[in-house]
C-alpha positions in Angstrom: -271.0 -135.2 31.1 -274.1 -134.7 33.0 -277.4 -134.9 31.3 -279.6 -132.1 31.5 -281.8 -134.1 34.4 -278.9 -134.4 36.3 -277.8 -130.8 36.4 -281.3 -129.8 37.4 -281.0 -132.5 40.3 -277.8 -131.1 41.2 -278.4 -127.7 41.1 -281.6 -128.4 43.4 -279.2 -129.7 46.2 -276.7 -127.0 45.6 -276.5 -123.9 48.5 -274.3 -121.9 46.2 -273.1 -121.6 42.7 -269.9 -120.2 41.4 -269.1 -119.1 38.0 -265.5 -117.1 37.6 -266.4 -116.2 34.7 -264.0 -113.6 32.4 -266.6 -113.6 30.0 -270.1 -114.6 29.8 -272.8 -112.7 28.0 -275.5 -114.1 29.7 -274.7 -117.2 31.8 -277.9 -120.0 30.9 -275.8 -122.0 33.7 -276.2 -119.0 35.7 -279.8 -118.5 35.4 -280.7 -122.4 35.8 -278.6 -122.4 38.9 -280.9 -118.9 40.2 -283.5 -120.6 39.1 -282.7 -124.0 41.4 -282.3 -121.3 44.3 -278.6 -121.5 44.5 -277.1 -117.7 46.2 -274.7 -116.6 43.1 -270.9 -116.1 43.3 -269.6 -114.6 39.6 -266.9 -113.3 38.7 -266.7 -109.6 38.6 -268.0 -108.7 34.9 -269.8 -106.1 33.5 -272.5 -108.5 32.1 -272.9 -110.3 35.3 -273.1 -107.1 37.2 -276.2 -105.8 34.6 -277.8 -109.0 34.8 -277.4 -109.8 38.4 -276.8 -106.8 40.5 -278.3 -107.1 44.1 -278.9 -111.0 43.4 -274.9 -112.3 44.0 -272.0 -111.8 45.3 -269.1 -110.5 42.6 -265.4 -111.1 42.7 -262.5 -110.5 40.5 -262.2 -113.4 37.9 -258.8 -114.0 39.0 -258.7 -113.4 42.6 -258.1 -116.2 43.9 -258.2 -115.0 47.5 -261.3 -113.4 47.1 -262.9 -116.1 46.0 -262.0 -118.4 48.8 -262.8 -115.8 51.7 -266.5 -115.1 49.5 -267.1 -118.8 49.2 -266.2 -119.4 52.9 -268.1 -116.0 54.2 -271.6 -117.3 52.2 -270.9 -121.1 53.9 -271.1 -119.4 57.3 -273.6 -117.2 56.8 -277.2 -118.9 56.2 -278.9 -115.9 56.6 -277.2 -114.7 53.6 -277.3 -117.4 51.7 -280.9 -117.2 52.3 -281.5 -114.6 50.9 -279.0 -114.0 48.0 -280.6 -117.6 47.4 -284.5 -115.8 47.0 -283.0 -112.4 45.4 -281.5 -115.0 42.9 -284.8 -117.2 42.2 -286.9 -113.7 42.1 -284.3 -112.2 39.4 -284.5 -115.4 37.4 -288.5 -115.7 37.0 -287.7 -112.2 35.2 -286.3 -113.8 32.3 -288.9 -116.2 31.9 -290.5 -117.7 28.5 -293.7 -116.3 29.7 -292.0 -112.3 30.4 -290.1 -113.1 27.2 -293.1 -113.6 25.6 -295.2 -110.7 27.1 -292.3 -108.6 26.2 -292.5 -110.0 22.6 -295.9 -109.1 22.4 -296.2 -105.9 23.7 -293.1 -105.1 21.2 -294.7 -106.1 18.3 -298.1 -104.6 19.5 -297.0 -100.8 19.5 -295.0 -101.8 16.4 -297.8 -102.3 14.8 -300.2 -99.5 16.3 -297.4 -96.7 15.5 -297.4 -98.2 11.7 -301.4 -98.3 11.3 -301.4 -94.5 13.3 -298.6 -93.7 10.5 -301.1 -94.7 7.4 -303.5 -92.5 9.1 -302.4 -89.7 9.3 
């Protein structure tokens, strides 16, 4: 079992992350390997696809020759492991504690404006 430290050191060295996922309604693993700057490999899910369209590569959970010729295409090709890699790290700074938070706030903000614009009127 890794400790958390480890997993971030490992993820920083990794070029590419795969997750076959057949369910996974977010993927933390996911994001913290985006995050590191890995390029994204996941299975082919309707979750993963919502989450990280344009940002990975997708492939049938159980297609096991499609996974080997993706894995082996994005090892050959820098250039696009480049940038799946950035399309990856930009996508996970979107789910930030600090956008979370924004979000929060901006939530609760027009909550509250529509409920004192209701005891107005």
């Amino acid at each position: 079992m890794l400790t958390p430290g480890d997993m971030a050191e490992r993820l920083g060295h990794a070029a590419i992350f795969a997750a076959p996922a057949r369910y996974e309604p977010f993927g933390l693993g996911i994001l913290e390997a985006a995050a590191s700057g890995c390029a994204l490999v996941l299975g082919d899910i309707v979750s993963l696809r919502e989450t990280w369209a344009g940002a990975a590569v997708f492939v049938p959970p159980d297609d096991k020759a499609g996974w080997h010729a993706s894995l082996r295409e994005l090892i050959a090709d820098s250039d696009r492991r480049r940038h799946l890699s950035e399309a990856a790290r930009q996508r996970a700074q979107s789910f930030s504690r600090e956008v979370m938070a924004r979000g929060y706030a901006a939530l609760y903000n027009e909550l509250l404006g529509g409920a004192e614009r209701r005891e107005v009127a």
